[in-house]
C-alpha positions in Angstrom: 6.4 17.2 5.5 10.1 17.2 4.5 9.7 13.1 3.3 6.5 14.5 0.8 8.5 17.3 -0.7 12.0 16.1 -1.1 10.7 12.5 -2.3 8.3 14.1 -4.9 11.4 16.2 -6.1 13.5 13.3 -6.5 10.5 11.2 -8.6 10.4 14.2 -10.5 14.0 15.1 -11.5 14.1 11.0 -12.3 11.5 10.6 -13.9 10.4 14.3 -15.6 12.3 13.4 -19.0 11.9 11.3 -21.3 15.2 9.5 -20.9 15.9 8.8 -16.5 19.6 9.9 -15.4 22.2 7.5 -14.2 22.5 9.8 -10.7 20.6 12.1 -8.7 22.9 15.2 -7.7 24.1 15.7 -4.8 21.8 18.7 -3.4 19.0 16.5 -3.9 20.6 12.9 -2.5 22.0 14.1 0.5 18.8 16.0 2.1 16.5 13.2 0.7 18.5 10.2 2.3 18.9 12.7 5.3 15.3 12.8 5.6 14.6 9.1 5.0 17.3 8.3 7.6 15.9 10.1 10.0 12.6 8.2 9.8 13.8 4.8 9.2 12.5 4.8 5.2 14.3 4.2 1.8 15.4 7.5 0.0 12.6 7.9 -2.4 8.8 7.7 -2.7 7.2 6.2 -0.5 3.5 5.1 -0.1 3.0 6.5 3.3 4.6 10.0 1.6 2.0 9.5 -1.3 -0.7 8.9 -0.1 -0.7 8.6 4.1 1.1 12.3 4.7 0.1 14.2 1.3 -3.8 15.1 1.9 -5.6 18.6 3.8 -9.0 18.8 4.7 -10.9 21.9 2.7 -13.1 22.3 5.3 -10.8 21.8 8.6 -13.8 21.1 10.9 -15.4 18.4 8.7 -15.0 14.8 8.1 -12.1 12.4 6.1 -13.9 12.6 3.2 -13.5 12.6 -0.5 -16.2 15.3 -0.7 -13.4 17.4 1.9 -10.2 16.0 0.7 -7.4 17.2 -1.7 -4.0 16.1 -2.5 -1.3 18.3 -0.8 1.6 17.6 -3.4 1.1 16.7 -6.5 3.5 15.7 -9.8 1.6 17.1 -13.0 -2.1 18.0 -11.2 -5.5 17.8 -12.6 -8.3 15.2 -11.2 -6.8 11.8 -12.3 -3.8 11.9 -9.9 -5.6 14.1 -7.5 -8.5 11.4 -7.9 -6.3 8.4 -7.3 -4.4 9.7 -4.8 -7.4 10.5 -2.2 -9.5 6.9 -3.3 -6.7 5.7 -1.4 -6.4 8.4 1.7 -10.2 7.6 2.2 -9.9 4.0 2.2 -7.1 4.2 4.9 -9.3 6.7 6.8 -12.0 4.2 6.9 -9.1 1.6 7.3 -8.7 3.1 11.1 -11.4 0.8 12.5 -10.0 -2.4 11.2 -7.1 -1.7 12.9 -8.3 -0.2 16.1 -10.5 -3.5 16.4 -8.1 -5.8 15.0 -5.9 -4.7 18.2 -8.6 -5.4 20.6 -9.4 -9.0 19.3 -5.7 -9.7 20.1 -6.4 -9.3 23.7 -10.1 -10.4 23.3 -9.2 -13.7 21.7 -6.7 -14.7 24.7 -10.0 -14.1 27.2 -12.3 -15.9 25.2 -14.6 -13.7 25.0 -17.2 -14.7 22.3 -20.1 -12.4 22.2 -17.4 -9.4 22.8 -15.0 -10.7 19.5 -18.0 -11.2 17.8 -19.0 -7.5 18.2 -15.7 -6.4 16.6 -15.6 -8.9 13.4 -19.0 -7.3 12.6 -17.8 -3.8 12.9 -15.1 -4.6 10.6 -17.5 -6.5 8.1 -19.1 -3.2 8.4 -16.1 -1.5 7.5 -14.7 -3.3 4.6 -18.5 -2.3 3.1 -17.5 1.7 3.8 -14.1 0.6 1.8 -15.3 -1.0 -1.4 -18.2 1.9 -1.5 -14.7 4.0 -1.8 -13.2 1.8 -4.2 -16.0 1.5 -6.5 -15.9 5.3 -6.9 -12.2 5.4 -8.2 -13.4 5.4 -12.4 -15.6 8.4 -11.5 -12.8 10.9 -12.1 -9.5 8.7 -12.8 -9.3 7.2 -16.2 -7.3 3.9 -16.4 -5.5 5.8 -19.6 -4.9 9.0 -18.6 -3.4 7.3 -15.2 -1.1 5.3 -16.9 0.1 7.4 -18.9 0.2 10.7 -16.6 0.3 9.6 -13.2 2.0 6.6 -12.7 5.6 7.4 -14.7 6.5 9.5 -12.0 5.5 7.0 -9.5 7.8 4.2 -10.4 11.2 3.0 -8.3 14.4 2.1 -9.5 14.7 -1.3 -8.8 14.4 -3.8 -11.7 13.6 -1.1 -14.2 14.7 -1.3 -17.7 15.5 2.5 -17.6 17.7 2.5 -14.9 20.5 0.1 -15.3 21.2 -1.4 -11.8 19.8 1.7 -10.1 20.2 5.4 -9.7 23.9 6.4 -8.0 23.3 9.0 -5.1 25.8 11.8 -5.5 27.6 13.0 -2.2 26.2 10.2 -0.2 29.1 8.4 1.8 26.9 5.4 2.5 25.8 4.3 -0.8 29.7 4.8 -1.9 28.6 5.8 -5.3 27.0 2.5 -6.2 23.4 2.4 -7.9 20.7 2.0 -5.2 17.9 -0.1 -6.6 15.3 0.8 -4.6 11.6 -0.2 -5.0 8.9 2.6 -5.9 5.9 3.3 -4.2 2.9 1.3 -4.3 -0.4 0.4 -3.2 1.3 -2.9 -1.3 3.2 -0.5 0.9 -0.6 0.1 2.7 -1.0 -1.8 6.2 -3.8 -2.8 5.7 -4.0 -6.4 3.6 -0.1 -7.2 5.7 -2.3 -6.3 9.3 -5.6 -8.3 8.1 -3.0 -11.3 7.5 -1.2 -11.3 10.5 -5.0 -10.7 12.4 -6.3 -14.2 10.7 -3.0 -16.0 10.9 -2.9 -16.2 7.0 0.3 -17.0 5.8 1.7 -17.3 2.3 3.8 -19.6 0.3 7.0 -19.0 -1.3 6.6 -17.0 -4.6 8.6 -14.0 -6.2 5.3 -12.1 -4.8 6.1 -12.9 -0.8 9.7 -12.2 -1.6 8.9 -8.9 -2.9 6.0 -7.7 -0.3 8.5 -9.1 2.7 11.2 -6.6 1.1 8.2 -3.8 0.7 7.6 -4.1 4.3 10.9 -2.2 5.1 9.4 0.7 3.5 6.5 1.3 5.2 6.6 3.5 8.3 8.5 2.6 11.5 5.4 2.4 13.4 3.3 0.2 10.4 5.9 -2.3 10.4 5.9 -2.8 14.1 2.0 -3.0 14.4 1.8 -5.7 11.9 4.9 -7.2 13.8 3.2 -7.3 16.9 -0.1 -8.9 15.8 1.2 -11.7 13.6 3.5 -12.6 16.8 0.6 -12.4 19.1 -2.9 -13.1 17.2 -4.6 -16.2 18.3 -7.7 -14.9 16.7 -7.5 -18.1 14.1 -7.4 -20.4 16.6 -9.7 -19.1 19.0 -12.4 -19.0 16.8 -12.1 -22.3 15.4 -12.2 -23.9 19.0 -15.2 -21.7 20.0 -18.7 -23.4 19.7 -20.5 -19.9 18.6 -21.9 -20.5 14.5 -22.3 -16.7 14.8 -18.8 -16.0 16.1 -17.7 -18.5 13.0 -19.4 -16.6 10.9 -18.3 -13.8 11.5 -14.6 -14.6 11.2 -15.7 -16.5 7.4 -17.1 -12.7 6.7 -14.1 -10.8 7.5 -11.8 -13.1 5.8 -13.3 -13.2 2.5 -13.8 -10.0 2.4 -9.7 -9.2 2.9 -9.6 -11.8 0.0 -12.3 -9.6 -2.0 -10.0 -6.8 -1.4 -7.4 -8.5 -2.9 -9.4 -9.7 -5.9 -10.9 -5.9 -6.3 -6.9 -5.2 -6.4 -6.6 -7.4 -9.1 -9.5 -6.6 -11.1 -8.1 -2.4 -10.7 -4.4 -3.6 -12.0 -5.9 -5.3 -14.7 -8.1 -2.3 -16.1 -5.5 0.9 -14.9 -2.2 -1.3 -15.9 -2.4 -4.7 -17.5 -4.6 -3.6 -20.3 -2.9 -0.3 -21.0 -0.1 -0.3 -23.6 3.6 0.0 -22.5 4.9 2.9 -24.3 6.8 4.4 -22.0 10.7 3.6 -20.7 10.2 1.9 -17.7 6.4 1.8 -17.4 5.6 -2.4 -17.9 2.3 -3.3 -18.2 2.9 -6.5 -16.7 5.0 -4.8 -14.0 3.6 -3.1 -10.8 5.1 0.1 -9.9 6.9 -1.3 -7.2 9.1 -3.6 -10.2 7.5 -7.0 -9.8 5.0 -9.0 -12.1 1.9 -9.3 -9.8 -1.3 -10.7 -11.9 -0.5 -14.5 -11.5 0.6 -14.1 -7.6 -2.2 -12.0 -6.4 -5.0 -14.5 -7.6 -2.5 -17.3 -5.7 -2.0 -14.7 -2.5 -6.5 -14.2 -2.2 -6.7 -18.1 -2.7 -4.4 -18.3 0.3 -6.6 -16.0 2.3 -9.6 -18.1 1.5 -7.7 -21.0 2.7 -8.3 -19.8 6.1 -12.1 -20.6 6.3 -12.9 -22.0 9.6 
């Protein structure tokens, strides 16, 4: 797509040397904020443009699969980023149920249908299982090092980066009026997925710098993401449902689902601290402490899982 090319030209020209400009030029600013005008997005990498929209099947017949994957566009190739990149497009492949059903127990919950919403929690438990076999496989063929060190430079935003003061100017675009935009770079917390399990189970957080910044991240995720997650945190029930139902099983199955959006978030954890927090910071603009989308995240995702778990019934 247009939003895969032109963003991936724009990381690129920012981030290919080893000191970042003060501007992108014109022939690249105007097409790219075109581009992300058009589909509602901040004009630079996005996670959906990473990771969502940048992936072919080899075999066009056959299955989402990281045996029949590959990454469409890449920044310097080779089996790391290609590696990292499709963990991700299989998780969100296998992400599709969790979402289809987490739909359905919207409408389910307001019947009261027990035995039915029942059904669906386990399909997700189910799920989430498929999800972590993915995750487990990311050190097969991405080294925490090399991505560090390869991968992620190019991956990084402009917002509260040391090598960008105040942001990169867009030439030639009216809007912007030649000021620095300080936008935030791609990352894994641009995925639906953790935002749509929250708004599901009625989990909310408490104000931290990490709430602040994944509230702003939500205005880069796809049009359609942020209104899906929109609609079920204004409509689930789910929460309250199950803790009024007299069904153990039902309970259960709700106490299964949850922790295991909270073991997502503590497998998160566990993959910044090996692939970022314990690699060395020797590159302009690459933090250790600092995730890709500019915020410190280590102390705030332990609080944000703890918050999930809070929701025990």
């Amino acid at each position: 797509t247009a939003m895969v090319h032109y963003s991936f030209l724009v990381q690129a020209y920012v981030w290919g040397e080893a000191e970042a400009p003060a501007s992108l030029p014109a022939n690249l600013s105007r097409p790219m904020v075109a581009v992300a005008d058009r589909l509602g997005q901040a004009a630079l990498l996005p996670y959906s443009g990473y990771v969502l929209d940048n992936w072919a099947r080899l075999d066009k017949s056959g299955p989402i699969s990281l045996e029949n994957v590959y990454m469409y566009q890449n920044f310097v190739g080779g089996d790391d980023e290609n590696w990292f990149v499709m963990i991700h497009v299989a998780i969100e492949a296998e992400a599709g149920v969790l979402l289809d059903n987490a739909a359905k127990l919207v409408t389910i919950a307001k019947k009261g249908d027990d035995a039915e919403a029942e059904r669906l929690l386990v399909g997700m438990d189910e799920a989430w299982e498929r999800i972590y076999g993915h995750f487990a496989r990311m050190g097969e063929r991405c080294d925490p090092y090399i991505y560090f060190h390869r991968v992620r430079p190019y991956i990084h935003g402009w917002a509260n980066n040391p090598a960008l003061d105040g942001g990169l100017v867009y030439e030639g675009v009216e809007k912007f009026g030649s000021k620095p935009q300080a936008f935030r770079g791609q990352t894994g917390s641009q995925s639906s997925i953790v935002p749509a399990m929250d708004a599901l189970f009625q989990v909310g957080h408490s104000a931290d710098p990490l709430r602040s910044f994944l509230d702003e991240l939500h205005h880069y995720r796809p049009v359609q993401h942020r209104r899906f997650i929109e609609d079920l945190a204004a409509q689930s029930t789910l929460r309250d449902f199950v803790s009024a139902s007299g069904s153990q099983s039902l309970k259960d199955a709700f106490n299964a689902c949850l922790e295991q959006s909270a073991r997502f978030r503590t497998r998160h954890l566990e993959y910044a601290a090996s692939y970022i927090n314990k690699q060395a910071g020797s590159i302009a603009g690459n933090d250790p402490d600092v995730g890709t989308g500019g915020t410190p995240f280590m102390k705030y995702l332990k609080k944000h899982r703890d918050e999930n778990r809070a929701q025990t019934v």
